[in-house]
N, C-alpha and C positions, 0 to 999 in steps of 0.2 A: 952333817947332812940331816936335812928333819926327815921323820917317817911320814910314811904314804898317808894320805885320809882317808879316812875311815869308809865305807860303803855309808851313803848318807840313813838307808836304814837302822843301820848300827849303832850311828852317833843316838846318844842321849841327850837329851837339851833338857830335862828337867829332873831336879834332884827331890827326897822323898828323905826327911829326916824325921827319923825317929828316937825318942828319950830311951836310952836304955840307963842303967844302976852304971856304976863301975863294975861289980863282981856281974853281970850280965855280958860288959863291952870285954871284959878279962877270957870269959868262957867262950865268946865268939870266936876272939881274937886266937885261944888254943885251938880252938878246930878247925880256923882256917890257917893257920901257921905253915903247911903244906901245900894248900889251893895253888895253881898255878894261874889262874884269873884272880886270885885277889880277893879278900871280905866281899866287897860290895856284891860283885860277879855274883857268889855263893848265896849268899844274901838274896838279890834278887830273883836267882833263880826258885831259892824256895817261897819265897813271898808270892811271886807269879805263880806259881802251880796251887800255892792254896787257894787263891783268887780266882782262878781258872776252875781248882774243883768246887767252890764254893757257886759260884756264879750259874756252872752247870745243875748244882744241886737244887738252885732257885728256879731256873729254868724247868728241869723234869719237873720238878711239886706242883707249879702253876699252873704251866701249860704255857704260858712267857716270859718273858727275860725280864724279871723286877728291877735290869740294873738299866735295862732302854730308857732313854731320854723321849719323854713325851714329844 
């Protein structure tokens, strides 16, 4: 029996690869050894909340969102 699909917000359609070393992919892989979502999950969550604080920090200095598409 296949599983349910996903909330279409949910699905991911596009992937985001980045180089890491081996002694980099080794030290990921120990700390997410437990994660019940998985590397990536882990991963993106932190990648996204950098992104989010960083984008707000562009935001307050300006007065606009340096990341808005003209």
């Amino acid at each position: 029996m296949a599983r349910p699909r996903k909330d279409g917000r949910l699905r991911m359609e596009t992937s985001l690869r980045i180089p890491v070393t081996s002694e980099q992919k080794q030290i990921i892989v120990e700390a997410t050894r437990d994660e019940p979502e998985g590397m990536a999950a882990w991963v993106r969550a932190i990648v996204l909340n950098a992104a989010k604080q960083k984008a707000a920090r562009n935001t307050s200095t300006t007065g606009h969102d340096l990341n808005a598409k003209s």
